[in-house]
VONU-230673 format. One record per residue: x, y, z of N, C-alpha, C in turn; residue in three letters. Coordinates in pm, whole numbers, plus 50000, padded with zeros to 5 digits. Each point is the difference from the previous one (the first is absolute). Layout:
BEGIN
XYZXYZXYZALA...
END
This chain:
BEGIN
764026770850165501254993450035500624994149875UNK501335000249965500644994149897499834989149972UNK500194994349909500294982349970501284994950128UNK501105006049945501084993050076500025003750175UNK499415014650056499864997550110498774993750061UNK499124997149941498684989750015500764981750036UNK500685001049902500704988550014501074993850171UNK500145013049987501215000850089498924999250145UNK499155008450006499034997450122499464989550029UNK499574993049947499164987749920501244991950114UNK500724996549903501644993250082500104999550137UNK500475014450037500195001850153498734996950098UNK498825006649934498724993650111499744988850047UNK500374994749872499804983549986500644990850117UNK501225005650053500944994550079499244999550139UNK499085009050006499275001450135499124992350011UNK499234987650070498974993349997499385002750108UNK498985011450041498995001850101498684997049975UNK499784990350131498464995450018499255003850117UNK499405007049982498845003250100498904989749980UNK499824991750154499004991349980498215012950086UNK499644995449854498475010150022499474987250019UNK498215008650013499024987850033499214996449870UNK499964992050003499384991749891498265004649987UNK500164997749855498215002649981499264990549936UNK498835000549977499314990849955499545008849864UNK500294996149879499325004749857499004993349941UNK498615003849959499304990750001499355004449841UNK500274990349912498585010949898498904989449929UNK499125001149909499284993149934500384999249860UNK500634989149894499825002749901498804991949941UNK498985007549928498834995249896501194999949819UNK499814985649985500484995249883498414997749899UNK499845010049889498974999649892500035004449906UNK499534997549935500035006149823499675013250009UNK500815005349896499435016249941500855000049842UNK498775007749964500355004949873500945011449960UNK500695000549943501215010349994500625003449841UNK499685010649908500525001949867501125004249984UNK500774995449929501055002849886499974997649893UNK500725006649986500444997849786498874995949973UNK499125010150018498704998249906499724983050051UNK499664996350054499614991750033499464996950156UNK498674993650033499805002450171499954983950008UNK500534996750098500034980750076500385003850125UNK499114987550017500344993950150500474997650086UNK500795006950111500964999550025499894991450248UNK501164994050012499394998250134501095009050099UNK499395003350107500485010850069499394999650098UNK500985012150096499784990750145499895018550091UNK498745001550026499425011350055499935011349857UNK499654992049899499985015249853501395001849992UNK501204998450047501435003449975500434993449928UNK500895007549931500834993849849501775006050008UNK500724997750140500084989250050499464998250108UNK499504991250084499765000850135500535011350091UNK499114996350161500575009350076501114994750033UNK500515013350021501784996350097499844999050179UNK500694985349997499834997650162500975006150063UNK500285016850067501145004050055499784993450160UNK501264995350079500314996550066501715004650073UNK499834995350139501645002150038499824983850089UNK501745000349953500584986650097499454994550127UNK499514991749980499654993050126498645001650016UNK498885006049886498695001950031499254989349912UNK498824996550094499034986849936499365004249914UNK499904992449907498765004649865499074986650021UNK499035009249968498784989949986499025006649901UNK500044990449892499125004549835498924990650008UNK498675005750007498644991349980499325003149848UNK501044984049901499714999449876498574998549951UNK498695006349925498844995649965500314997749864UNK499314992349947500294990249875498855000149882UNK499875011849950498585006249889500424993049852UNK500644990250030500474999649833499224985049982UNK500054996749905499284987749917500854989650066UNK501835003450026500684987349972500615003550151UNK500804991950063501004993750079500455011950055UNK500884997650098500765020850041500684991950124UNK501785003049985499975000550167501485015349930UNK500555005850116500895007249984501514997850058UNK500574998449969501684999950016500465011650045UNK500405003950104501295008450065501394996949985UNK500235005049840501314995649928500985011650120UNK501044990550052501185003450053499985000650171UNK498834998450052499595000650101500524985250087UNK500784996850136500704989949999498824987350043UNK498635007250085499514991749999500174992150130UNK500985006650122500664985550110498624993050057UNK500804982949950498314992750130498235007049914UNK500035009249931498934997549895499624997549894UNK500314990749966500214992149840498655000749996UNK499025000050053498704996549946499535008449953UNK500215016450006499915007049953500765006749891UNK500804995549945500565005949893499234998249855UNK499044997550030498874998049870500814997749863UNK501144987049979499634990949872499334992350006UNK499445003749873498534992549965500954984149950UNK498694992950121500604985849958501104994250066UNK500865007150081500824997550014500215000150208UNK499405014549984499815002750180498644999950024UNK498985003949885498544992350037499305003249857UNK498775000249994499124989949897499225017349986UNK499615007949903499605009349937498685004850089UNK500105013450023498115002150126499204998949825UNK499124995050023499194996549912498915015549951UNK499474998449935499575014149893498585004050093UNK499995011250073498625001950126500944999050099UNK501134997350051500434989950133500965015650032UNK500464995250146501225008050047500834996150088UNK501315006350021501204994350065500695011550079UNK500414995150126500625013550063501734991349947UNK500775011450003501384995150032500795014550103UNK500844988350102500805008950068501044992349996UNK501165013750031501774993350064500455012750005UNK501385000750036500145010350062501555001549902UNK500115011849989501065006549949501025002650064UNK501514992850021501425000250090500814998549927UNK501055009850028501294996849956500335003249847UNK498725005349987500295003249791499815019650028UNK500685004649902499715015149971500025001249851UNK499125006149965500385010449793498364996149936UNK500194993249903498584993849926499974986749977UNK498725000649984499204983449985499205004049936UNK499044986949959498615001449959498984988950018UNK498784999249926499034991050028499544997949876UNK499714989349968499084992649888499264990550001UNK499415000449912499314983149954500874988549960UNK499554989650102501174989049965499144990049938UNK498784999749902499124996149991499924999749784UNK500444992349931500075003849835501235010349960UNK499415003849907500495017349974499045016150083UNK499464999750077499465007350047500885009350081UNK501274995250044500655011850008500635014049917UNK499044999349942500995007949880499245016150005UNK498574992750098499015012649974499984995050188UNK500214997450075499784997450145500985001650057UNK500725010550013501195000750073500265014950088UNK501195002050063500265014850106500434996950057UNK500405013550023501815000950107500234994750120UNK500514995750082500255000350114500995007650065UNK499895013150051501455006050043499874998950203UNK501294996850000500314996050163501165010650004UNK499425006550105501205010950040500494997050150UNK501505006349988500634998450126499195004550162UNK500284987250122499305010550112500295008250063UNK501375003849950500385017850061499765011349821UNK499494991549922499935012149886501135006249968UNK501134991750040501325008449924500464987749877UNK500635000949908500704995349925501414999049981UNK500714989449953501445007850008500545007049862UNK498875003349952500325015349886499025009650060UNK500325011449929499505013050034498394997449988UNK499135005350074498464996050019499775006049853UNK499594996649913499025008749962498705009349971UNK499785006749917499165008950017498524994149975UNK500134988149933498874990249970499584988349947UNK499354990750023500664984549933499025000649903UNK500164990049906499024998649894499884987949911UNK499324990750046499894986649920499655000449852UNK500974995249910499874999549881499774988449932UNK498724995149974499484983949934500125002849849UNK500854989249974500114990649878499294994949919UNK498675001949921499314987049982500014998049888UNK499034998149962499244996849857498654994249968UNK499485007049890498335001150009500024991149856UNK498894992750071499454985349955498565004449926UNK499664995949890498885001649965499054983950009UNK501134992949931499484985650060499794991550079UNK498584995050067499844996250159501264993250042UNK500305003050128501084992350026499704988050091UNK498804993449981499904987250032500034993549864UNK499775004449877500584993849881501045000450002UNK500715010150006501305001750001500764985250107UNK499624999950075500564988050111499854990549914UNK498794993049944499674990349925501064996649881UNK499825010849902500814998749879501505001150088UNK500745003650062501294995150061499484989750047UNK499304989950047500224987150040499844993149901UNK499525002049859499814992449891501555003749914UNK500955003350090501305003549904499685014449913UNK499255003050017499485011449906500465013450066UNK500935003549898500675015150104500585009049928UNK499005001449846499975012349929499175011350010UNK499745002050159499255009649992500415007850103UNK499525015149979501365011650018498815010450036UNK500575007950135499505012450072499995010549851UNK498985007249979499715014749932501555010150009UNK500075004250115501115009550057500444997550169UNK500985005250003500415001550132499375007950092UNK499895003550131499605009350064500555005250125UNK500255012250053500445006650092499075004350096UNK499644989250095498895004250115498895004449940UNK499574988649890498994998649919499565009549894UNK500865003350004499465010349862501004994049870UNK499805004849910500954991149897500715013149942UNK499795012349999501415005349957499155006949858UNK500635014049931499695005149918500754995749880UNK500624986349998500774996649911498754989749905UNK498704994550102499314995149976498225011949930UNK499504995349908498975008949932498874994050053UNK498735004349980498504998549925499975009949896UNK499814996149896499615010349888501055013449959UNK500884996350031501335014650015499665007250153UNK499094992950045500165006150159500544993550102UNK501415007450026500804995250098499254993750138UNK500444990050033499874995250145500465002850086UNK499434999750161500005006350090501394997250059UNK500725008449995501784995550097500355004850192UNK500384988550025500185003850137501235013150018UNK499325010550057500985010550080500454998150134UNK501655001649988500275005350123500675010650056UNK498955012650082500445010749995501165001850109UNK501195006049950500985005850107500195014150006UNK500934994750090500455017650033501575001450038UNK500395010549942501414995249963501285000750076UNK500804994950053501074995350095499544993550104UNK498464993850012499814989650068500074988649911UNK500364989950091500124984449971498594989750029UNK499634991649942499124992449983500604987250015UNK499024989350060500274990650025498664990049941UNK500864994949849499214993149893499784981950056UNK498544999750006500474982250056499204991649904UNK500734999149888499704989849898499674985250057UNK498924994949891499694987150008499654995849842UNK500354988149936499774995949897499054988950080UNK498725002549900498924988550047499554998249860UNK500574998349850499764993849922500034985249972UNK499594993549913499774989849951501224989949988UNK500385005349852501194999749901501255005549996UNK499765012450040501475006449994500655010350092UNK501204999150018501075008450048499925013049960UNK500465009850041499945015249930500935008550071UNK500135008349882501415007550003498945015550080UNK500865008450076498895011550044501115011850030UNK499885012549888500985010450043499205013849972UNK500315009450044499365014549988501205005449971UNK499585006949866500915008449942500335014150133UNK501735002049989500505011450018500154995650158UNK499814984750061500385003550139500374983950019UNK500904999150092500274988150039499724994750175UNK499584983049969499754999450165501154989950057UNK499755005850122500694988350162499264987950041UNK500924987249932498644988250052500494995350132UNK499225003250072500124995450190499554987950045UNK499204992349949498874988850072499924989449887UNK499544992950008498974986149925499444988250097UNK498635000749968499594987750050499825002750156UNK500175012750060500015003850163501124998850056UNK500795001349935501734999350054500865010349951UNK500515002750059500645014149998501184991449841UNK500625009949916501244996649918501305011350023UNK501144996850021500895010649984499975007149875UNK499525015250025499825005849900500825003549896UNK499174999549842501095003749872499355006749944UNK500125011249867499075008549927500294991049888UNK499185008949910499194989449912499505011749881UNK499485000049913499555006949872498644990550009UNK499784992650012499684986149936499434989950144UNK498744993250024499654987650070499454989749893UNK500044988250014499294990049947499234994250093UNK499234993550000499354993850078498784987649956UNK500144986950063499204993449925499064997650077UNK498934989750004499054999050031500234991350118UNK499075004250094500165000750146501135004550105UNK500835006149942500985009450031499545008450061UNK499945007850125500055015649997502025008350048UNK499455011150000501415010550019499625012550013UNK500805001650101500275014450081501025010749947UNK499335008949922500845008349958499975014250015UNK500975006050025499575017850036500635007049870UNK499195011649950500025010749891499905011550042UNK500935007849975500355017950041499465009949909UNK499345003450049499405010549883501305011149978UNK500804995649956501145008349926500155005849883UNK499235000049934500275002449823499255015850023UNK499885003249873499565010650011498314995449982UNK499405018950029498364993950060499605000549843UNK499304988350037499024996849814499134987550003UNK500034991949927498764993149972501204990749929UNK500084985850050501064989249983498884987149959UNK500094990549903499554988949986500954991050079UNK498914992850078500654985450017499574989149897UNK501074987249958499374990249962500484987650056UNK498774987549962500494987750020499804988649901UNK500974997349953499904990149888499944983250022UNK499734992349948499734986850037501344993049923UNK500984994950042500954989849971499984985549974UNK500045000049898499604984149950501454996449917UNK499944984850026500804988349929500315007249884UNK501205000949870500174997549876499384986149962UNK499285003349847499874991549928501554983049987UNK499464994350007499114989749950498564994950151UNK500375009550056498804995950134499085005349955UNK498504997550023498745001850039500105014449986UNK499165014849919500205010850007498865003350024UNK499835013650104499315005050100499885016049903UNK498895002849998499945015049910500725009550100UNK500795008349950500545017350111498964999450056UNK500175005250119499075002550099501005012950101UNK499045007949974500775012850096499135011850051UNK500235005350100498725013650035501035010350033UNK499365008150042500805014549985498935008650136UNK500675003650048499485009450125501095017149963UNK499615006850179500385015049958500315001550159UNK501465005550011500495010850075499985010850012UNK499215007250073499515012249962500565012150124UNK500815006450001500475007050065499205017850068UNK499785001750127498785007550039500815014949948UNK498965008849920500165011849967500135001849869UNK499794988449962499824997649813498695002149929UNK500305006449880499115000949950499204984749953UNK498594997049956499584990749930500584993149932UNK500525013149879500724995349867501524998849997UNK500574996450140501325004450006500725012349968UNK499475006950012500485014750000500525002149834UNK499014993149899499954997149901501314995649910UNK500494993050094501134989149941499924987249994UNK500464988649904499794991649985500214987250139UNK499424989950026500214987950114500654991049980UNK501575001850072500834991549989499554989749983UNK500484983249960499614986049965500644993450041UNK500724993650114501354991349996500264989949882UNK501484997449974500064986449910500334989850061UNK499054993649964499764984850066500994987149880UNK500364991750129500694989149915499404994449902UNK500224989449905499274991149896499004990250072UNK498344999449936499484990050043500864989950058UNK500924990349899500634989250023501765003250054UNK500095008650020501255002150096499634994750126UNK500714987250045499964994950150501115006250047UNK500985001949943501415004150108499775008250116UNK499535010249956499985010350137498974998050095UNK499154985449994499284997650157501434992050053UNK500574993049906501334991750073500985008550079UNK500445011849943500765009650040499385012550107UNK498915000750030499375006750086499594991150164UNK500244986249966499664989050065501025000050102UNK501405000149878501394998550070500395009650129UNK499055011749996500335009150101499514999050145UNK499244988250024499155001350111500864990050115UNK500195012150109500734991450108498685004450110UNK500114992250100498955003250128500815009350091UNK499535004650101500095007350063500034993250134UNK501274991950075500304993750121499825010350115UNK498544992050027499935004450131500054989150128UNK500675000450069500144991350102498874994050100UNK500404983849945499164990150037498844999049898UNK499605005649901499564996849863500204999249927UNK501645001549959500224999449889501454990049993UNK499474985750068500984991250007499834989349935UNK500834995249891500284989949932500574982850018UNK498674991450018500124990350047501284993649962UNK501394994550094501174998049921500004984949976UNK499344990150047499894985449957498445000249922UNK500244989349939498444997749909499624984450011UNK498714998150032499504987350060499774996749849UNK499085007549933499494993949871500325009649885UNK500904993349848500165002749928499024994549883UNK499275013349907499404995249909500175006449854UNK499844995449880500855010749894498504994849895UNK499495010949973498645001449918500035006749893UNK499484992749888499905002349865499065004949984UNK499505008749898498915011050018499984997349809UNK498424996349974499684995649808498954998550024UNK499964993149825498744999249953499984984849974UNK498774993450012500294984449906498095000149982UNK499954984449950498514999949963499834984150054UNK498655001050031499514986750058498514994449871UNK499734990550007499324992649929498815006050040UNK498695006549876498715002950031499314988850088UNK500014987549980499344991950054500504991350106UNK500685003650035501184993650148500714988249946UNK499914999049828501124985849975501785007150044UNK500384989349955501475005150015500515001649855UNK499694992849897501105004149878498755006749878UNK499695012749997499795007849893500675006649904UNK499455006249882501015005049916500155012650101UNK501465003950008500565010850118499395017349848UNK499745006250118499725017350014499165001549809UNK499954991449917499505003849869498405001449958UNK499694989950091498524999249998498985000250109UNK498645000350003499144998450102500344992050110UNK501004989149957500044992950088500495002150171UNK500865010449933500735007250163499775008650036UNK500145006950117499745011050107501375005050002UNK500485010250005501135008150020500125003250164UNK501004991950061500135005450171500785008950036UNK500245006450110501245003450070500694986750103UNK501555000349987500414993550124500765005550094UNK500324994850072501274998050117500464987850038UNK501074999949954500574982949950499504993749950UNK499295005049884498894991549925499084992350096UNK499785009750080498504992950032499325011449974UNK498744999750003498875009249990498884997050076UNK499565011450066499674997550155498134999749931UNK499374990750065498694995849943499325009750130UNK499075007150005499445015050095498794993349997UNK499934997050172499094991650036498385010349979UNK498814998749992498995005849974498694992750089UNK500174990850099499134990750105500535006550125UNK501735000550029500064998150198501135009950003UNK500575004150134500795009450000501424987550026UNK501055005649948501374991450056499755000950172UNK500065011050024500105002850148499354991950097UNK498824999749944498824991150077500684985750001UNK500074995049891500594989550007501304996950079UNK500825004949998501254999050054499585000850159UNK499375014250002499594997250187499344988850046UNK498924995349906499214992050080500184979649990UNK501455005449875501204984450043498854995349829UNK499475009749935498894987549883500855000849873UNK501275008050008500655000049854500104986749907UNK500154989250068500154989449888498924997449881UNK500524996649905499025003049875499695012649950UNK500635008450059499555017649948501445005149939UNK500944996050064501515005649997501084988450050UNK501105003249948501174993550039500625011550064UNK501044995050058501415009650060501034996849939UNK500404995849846501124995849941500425011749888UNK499575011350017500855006949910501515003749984UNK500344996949830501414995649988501025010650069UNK501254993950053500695009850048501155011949897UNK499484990349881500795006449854499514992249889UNK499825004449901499584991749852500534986649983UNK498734990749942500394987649991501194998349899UNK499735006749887501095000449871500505014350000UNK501524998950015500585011449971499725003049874UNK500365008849955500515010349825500365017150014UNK500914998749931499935018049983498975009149981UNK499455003950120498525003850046500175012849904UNK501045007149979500045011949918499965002049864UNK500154984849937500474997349857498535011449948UNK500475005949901498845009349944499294992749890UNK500384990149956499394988549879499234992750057UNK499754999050146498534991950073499085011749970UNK500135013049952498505006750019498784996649850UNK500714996849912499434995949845499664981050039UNK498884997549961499384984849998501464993949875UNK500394992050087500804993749909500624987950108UNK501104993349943500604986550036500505002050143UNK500975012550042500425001150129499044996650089UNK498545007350051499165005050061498924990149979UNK500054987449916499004989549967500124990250133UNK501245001950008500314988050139500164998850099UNK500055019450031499575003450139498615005850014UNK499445003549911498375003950051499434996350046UNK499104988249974499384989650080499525004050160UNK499464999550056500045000550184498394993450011UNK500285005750180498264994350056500035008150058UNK498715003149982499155010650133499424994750106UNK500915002050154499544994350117500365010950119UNK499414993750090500195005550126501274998650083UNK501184999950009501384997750069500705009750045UNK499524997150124500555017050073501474991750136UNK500545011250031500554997650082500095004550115UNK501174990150101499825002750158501065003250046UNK499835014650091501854998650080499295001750149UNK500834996150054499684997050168500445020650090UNK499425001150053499885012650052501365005750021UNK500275008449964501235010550040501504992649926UNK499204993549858501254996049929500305010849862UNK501414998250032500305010249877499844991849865UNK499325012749865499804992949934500625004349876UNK501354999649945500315003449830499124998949875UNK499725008249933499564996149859499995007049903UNK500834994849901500715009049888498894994049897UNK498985016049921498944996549924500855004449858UNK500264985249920500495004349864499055003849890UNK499955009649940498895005349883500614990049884UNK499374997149946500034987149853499645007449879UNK500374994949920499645001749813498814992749925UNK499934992950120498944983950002499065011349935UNK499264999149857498455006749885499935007650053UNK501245006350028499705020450054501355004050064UNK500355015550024500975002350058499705012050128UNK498375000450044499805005950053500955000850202UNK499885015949994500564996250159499154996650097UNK500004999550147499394991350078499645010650116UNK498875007150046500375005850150499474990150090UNK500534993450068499414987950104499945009550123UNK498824994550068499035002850110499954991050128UNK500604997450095499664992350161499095007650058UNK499274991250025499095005550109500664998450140UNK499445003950090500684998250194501405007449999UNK500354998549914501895004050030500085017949931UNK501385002150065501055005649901501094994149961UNK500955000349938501014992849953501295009649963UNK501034996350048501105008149920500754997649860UNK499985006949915500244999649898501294999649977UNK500974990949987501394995749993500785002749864UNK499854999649875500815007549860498574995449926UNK500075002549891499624997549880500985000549874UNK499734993649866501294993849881499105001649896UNK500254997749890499875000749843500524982450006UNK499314997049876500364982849973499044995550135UNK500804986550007500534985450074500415005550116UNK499664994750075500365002450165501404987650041UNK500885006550045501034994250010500204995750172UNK500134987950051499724995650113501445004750064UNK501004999349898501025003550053500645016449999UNK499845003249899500465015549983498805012450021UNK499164995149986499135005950063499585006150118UNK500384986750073500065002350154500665010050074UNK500925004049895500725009850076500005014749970UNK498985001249925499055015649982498785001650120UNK499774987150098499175004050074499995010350108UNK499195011750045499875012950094499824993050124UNK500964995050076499274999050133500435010950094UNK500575007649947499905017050112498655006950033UNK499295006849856499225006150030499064993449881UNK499654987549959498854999649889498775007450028UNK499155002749901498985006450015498664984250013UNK499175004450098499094992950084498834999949923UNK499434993249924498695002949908499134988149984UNK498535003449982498884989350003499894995149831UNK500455006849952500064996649817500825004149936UNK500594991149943501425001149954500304998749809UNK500495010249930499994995849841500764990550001UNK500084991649946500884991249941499995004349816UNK500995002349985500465008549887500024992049883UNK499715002649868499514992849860501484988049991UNK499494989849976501704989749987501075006650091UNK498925001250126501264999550093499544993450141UNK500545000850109499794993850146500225009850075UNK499344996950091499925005450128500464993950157UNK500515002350120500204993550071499295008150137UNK499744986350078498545010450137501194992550097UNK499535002050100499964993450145498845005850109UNK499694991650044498825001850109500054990050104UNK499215002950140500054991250105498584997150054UNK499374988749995498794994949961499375002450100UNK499605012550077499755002850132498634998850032UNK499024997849910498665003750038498824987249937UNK499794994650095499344991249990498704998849902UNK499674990549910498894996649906500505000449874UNK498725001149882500054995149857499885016849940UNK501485000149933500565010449904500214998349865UNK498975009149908499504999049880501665008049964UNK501054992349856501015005849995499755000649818UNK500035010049918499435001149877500785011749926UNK500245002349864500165004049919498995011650002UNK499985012750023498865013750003499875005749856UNK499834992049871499744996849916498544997149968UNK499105007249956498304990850098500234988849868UNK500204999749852499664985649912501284992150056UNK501305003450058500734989450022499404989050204UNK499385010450047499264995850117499044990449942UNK498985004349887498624993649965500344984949934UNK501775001949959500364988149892500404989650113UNK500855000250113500174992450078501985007050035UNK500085009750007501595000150033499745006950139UNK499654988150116500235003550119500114988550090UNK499945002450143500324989550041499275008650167UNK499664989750096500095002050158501144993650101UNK500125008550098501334996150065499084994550152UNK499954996150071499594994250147501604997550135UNK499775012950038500335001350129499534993450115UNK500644988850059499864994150118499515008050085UNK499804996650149499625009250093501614995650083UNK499905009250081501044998950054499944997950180UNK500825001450058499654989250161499385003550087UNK499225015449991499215004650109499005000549886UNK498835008250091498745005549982500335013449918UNK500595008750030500555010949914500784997849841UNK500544991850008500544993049895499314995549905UNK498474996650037499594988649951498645014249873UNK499694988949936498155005649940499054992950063UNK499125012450040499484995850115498924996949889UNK498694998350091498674992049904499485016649978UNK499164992649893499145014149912499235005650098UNK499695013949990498975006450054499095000150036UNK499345000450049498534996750032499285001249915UNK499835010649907499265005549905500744997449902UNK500604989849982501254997249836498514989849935UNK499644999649917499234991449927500844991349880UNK499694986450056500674990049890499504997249887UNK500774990249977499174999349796498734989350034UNK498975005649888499184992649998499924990549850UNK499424990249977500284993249902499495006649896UNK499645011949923499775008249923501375002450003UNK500615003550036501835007349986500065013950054UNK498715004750053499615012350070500534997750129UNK499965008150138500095001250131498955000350046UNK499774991950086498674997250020499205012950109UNK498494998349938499085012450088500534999350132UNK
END
């Protein structure tokens, strides 16, 4: 099928919204989380993994069916798993942040988790919400429609494409040295559904690259997930261009593309036509980082293969196309690829709360707190300080004794947490000025902060605004922020300073696109809206793992609301609380 009549189908189907209500199933699997050894680049380490998979298994599912995962816990340290994008209704206790919805199954120990999958279609995934351990603990989640139609053309086959990057250094050090401010340390290479790409050696011997074989004038249906660390990435295959349909389990009005970016905890739904002629095509994906004067991250990129059926080995002994990829430090075109994403209004989901109960406007940096909990040290030059992340200059202190949740249900929060997080920065400044990223006089007098617990509260079924501004504050990095329980509609995004007044009137309330993680773009803002529908304690964070480990996050607490349905009900029978180890108890 063509580009432009692909497009054109795509369009018209779309207009049709049919649901066949099927019967629901029950999906059940086991993941074993344990070490294995695994070589590259001439080198073999340690790696943790969850059934021998590098990435995990993929949990396929359709709408409206229960999952139930019985986690076993072979590792030395802590483990619970996160169902990033998953809404979670009435089961907060299961959304496994560590610390946050409960207290780590302890190393020997195990945990069932269930909830049920409604109302979402495209990709998801699962991780470790537990250190840096997601980086090697993660996999797909794909939820398909319950009549199995789409409103683009079905295709001929789906195919989850993971993001990562391979760590040679434990990544419970790795957690450590990011909590000691320490965050010069950098993934080997990138990887494509774990392999790292022939761009990467041992000894002049190429490394193993992920293939994906087609066949030609069928369409594929690519369902990317970035589950890296650090960085965003650019991802194109020479000689063909794709249709991005989905993100995050929500359909998008479709646009073509040369080109996806995608950052970390992002996924996207994209379809590719085997149109070109038949041969042997490189894909690549490059890692996008800040320009200097920020913090620099080595290239990081892998390389996979499109391989078209009836080809020779050697490409019919012609050379393998390469796409050209943007500049490491070119940000523009995630901004301009960003700009294209409208949702796909489907009626009665895709409605835009038109009053707002609570307005909040969040600064997204860096500052430093005193090694020894004084208040006036020499700032960022010496031993004396810790390098944080904030959000409104606070920096969220990650409890390691009790779960928020526990507390909040069982009324014991006082002394653990406040509910006063700011509704906007105590001290204004030109959050964009680019002369806060160099230690100098500007940035001396806003650095400073504290690391605490200050989360906030909206009362059930209140709408909630919040425009996340990216800062200059000792970096100019961008932001992908993460809600747990919700989706949210994504209202404009800007370059600079967020303008309360002119701004406002770039906001999408026709068709915004509906998403669980949202970029907030380098010295720029972003604007959400959401309606606080689901009762309990929602881990809301930067998918950044050193800006998570530094403190740039925050929890949100949903009231219950006036029935029993409304409400969070009590834990499971089999939910195990924290024990004073910081484990879940036997």
């Amino acid at each position: 099928m063509g580009k432009i009549s692909m497009a054109a189908s795509i369009l018209c189907m779309a207009l049709v919204a049919l649901a066949i209500v099927g019967k629901a199933a029950i999906v059940e699997h086991t993941f074993v989380v344990h070490e294995m050894n695994m070589t590259h680049l001439c080198n073999t380490t340690k790696q943790y993994v969850v059934n021998g998979q590098l990435p995990g298994p993929t949990l396929d599912v359709v709408d409206g069916d229960t999952v139930i995962v019985h986690l076993v816990n072979r590792l030395p340290h802590g483990m619970t798993i996160h169902w990033h994008g998953i809404r979670q209704l009435r089961t907060c206790w299961d959304d496994g942040a560590g610390y946050v919805t409960e207290c780590p199954v302890a190393p020997g120990r195990n945990r069932t988790y269930r909830f049920d999958v409604s109302g979402q279609v495209g990709t998801l995934w699962w991780h470790a919400h537990v250190t840096c351990l997601r980086a090697s603990v993660h996999g797909a989640i794909v939820v398909r429609p319950k009549d199995g139609r789409y409103p683009f053309p079905t295709p001929a086959r789906d195919i989850p494409i993971v993001i990562g990057e391979w760590w040679t250094l434990d990544l419970v050090e790795l957690d450590r040295r990011n909590l000691d401010g320490n965050f010069e340390d950098d993934p080997l290479s990138a990887t494509l559904n774990g392999k790292l790409g022939d761009l990467s050696n041992c000894s002049g011997v190429p490394e193993e690259s992920f293939v994906l074989d087609v066949k030609r004038g069928e369409t594929y249906l690519l369902r990317f997930i970035n589950t890296a660390l650090f960085s965003e990435y650019f991802f194109k295959v020479a000689g063909h261009t794709f249709t991005v349909v989905g993100a995050d389990a929500n359909y998008l009005t479709p646009f073509e593309t040369d080109m996806i970016t995608i950052a970390p905890g992002e996924t996207m739904d994209v379809l590719m036509t085997a149109d070109a002629t038949p041969g042997h095509y490189h894909m690549t994906a490059v890692a996008n980082q800040p320009p200097p004067p920020d913090l620099q991250i080595r290239a990081l990129n892998s390389r996979g293969l499109v391989r078209y059926a009836g080809v020779r080995s050697d490409n019919n002994g012609m050379p393998v196309p390469a796409p050209l990829m943007p500049g490491q430090h070119d940000t523009m075109p995630s901004y301009y690829f960003r700009a294209k994403f409208n949702g796909l209004a489907f009626p009665g989901r895709h409605r835009v709360p038109e009053h707002v109960d609570d307005r909040l406007f969040i600064t997204l940096g860096l500052g430093s707190i005193c090694r020894d909990g004084k208040k006036d040290c020499k700032l960022r030059r010496s031993n004396e300080t810790i390098t944080v992340a904030t959000m409104n200059n606070v920096s969220f202190h990650h409890q390691t004794k009790a779960s928020l949740l526990e507390r909040y249900y069982d009324g014991t929060g006082k002394g653990v947490y406040t509910e006063d997080f700011p509704d906007r920065p105590e001290t204004p400044y030109n959050y964009t000025d680019m002369d806060l990223i160099p230690v100098g006089p500007l940035e001396e007098v806003l650095e400073p902060t504290t690391k605490a617990i200050r989360l906030r509260r909206f009362k059930y079924n209140a709408s909630v605004e919040i425009v996340f501004q990216s800062t200059a504050m000792l970096q100019s990095d961008p932001n992908p922020m993460h809600l747990h329980g919700h989706d949210f509609f994504v209202l404009a995004q800007g370059l600079g300073n967020f303008d309360p007044v002119k701004d406002v009137k770039k906001f999408n309330y026709y068709n915004p696109q509906l998403r669980n993680t949202v970029h907030v773009p380098r010295v720029g803002w972003t604007a959400i809206r959401f309606v606080a529908d689901n009762p309990g304690m929602w881990y809301v964070h930067c998918h950044f793992e050193f800006h998570i480990v530094m403190g740039m996050a925050t929890a949100f607490i949903v009231e219950d609301g006036p029935t029993p349905e409304t409400s969070l009900p009590p834990p499971p029978a089999d939910f195990r609380r924290c024990g004073t180890n910081g484990f879940s108890k036997p």
